[in-house]
N, C-alpha and C positions, 0 to 999 in steps of 0.2 A: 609655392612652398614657403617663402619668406613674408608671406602676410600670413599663412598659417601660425608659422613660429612665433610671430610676433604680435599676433592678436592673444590678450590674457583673457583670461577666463574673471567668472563675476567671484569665485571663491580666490583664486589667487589675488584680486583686487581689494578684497574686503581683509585678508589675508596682510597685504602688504599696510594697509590703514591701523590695521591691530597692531602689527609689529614695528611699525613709526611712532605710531599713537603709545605706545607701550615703552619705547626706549623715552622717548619726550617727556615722558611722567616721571621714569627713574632717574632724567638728567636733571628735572626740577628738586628730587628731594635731595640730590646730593651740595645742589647749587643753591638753594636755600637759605640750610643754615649760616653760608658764610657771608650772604647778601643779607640774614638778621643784624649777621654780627654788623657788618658796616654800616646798616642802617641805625642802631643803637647807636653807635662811636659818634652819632650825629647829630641824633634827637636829644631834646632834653627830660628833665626829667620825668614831667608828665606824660609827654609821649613815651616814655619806658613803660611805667607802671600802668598804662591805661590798655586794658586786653582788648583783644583781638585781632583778624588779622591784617598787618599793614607792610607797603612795598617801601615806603619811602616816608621819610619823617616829617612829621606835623609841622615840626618848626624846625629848622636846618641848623644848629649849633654847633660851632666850631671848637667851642671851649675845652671839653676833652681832649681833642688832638693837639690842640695849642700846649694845655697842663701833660700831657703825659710827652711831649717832645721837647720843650721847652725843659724837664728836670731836669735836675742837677747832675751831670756827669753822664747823661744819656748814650751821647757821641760818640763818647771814651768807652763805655761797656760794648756799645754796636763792635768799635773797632775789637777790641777786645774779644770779642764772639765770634767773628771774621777772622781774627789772627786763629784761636782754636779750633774752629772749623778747616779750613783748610791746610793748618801743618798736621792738626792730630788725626784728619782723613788721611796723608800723605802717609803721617807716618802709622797708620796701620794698615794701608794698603800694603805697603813695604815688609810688615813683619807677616802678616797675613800671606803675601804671594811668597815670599821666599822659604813661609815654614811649611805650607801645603805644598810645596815645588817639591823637598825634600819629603815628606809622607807621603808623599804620590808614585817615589822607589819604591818598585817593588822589591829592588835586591837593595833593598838600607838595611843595613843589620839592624837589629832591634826596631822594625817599625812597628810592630803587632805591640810590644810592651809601649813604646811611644805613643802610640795610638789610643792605648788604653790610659795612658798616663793625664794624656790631656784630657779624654773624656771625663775621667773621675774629677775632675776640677768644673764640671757642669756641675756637679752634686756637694761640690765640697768647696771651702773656700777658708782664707785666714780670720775674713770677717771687717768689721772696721776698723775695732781698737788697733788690732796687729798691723794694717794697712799704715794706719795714723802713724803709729809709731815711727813704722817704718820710714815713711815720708818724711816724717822729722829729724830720722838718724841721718838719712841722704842730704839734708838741709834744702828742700823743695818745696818746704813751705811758704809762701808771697813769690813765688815763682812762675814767670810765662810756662816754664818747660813742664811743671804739673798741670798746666791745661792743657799742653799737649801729648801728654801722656797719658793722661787719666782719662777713664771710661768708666767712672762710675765708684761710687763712694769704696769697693774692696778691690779694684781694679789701676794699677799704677803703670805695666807697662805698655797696654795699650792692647795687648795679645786679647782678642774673644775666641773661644774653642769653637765656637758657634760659626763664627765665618770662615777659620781655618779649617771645618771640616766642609760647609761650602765649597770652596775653595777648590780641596783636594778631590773631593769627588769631582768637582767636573773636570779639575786636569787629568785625571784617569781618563777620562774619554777621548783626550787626545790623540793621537796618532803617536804610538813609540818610533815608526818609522822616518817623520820629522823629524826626531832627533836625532836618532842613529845617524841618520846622511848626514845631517849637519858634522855632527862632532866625527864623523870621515874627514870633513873638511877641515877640520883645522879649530872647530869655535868649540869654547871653554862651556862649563854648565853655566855663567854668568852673559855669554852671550849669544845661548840658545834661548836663556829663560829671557832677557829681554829684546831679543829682536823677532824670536819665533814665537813662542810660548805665549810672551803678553801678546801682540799683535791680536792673536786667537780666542784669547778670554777676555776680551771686550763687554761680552754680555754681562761676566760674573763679576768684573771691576768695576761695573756703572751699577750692581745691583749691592755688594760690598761697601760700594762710595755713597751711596744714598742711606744705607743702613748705617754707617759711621759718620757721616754728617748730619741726621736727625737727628742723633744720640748727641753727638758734640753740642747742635745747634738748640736740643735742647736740655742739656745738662746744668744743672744749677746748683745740685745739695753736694755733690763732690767739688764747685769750685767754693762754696760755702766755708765748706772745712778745711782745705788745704789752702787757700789762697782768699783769706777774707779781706787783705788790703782793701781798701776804697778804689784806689790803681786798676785795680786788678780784676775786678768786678764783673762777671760778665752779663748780657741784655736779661738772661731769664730773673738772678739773682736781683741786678738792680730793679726790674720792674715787678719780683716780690715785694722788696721792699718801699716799692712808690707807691703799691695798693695798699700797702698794712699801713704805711703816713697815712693816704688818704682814709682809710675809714677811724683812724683817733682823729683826723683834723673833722672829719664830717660830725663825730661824736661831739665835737666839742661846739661845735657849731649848732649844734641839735639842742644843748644844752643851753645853750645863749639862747636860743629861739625861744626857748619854753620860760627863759628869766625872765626875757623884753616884754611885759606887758601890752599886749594891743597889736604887737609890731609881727610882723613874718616876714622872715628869712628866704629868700629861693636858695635851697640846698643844694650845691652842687652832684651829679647823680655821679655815685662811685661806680655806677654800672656801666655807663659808658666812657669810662677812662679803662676801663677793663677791655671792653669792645675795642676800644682804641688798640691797645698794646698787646692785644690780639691780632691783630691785624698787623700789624708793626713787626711782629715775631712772628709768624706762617707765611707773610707773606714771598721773603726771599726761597722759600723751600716750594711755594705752591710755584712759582715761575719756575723752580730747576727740573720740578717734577716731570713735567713733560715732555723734555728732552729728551731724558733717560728711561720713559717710562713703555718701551718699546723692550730695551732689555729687561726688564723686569721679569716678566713670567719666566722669559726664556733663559734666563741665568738661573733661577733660583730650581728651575725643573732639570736642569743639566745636570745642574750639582747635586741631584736627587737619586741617578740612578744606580752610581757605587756607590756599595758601603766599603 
């Protein structure tokens, strides 16, 4: 009986070859493009501009990675993007659990008008100027605490409707009866929601934390505005600004080329300093990704079922 079971047939074999054969193709086009990218950050500039298709570079060039690590003030913006990543995910995880915690009552007086409150702020907004303003009256402008508050050029206290209603739907699925025992026992709404509550929304906080740290980690025109210090700068910002040098300096350089009679220039390629600082910036988010990426489906389909 157990060699029957375990003899396959020629169609389940052929079967199992497609369906290997098939995932192996889709995990090449996704792995691909980022093995381009690194292969460019390396090659020079011939080997950029010369078509067709290549694994590995003609000639191994270090010089982009050297010019886009070596700028000015590099360091200080990483640290910079680090510090806003990690306080401004904190703190909207923070305003995030504890304002779906309360829209999650079903006896909160006015939660049907609350509800509706925050949703119209999907559709509506103050806009920039009123933001700016604002920010300015606060006096938050060249300030750490506006990169960790800000989420986005009309956005200052960190609140997205979008992960608060996340949120709230999947604490609706919770178990009322958890809490009820508990607070028999003696614990306050502050230490149901974080000894019972969070423990349970693990999926929706690692799916919330990744959605608020790609936005942080890639936020650049709101630290633009409010916080253009040099100080203050963070990776995506300063490595706008190291590609926009680099193609006046290559313009100029292009320039000299065409003055020097007889003479050529090796132009350094701005394509692969790009490559480079590409890689420099995905790369700490492609390592978090698959940690967390287990809760992913299963948070965001949780929080899917109440409305």
């Amino acid at each position: 009986m157990a060699a029957v079971l375990g003899k396959r047939s020629t169609g389940g074999l052929i079967f199992d070859v497609c369906n290997y054969g098939g995932f192996f193709l889709l995990g090449l086009t996704f792995v691909y493009p980022f093995w381009t990218i690194i292969v460019q950050s390396f090659s020079s500039a011939a080997d950029i501009y010369r078509l067709g298709f290549h694994l590995f570079p003609g000639t191994f060039n270090t010089d982009a990675w050297g010019y886009a690590i070596e700028a000015e003030r590099v360091g200080l913006a990483y640290l910079n993007t680090i510090f806003r990543v990690v306080a401004g995910t904190s703190w909207i995880l923070f305003v995030t659990f504890t304002g779906a915690y309360a829209l999650a009552k079903r006896d909160l007086p006015g939660r049907r008008v609350l509800t509706t409150i925050y949703v119209l702020t999907l559709f509506f907004n103050g806009g920039l100027i009123p933001t700016y303003l604002l920010v300015r009256g606060l006096g938050l402008i060249n300030t750490r605490m506006i990169l960790t508050i800000s989420l986005g050029s009309a956005t200052v206290i960190g609140v997205n409707v979008f992960y608060i209603i996340i949120a709230r739907n999947f604490l609706m699925t919770i178990d009322q009866a958890l809490e009820d025992s508990a607070m028999i026992d003696g614990a306050s709404y502050w230490q149901v929601l974080w000894r019972i509550i969070a423990p349970l929304s693990k999926p929706m906080i690692a799916v919330i934390s990744l959605f608020a740290a790609v936005a942080h980690w890639n936020g650049w025109f709101d630290a633009m505005i409010y916080s253009p210090h040099r100080d203050l700068r963070v990776l995506q910002l300063m490595i706008r600004d190291l590609l926009a040098d680099l193609r006046v300096q290559r313009l100029e350089e292009f320039v000299q080329q065409q003055l020097l009679a007889g003479e050529r220039i090796e132009l350094f390629p701005p394509e692969a300093v790009q490559a480079a600082t590409i890689v420099i910036t995905i790369g700490p988010i492609i390592f978090l990704y698959p940690f967390i990426q287990k809760y992913f489906a299963k948070g965001v389909m949780l929080g899917s079922l109440k409305g």
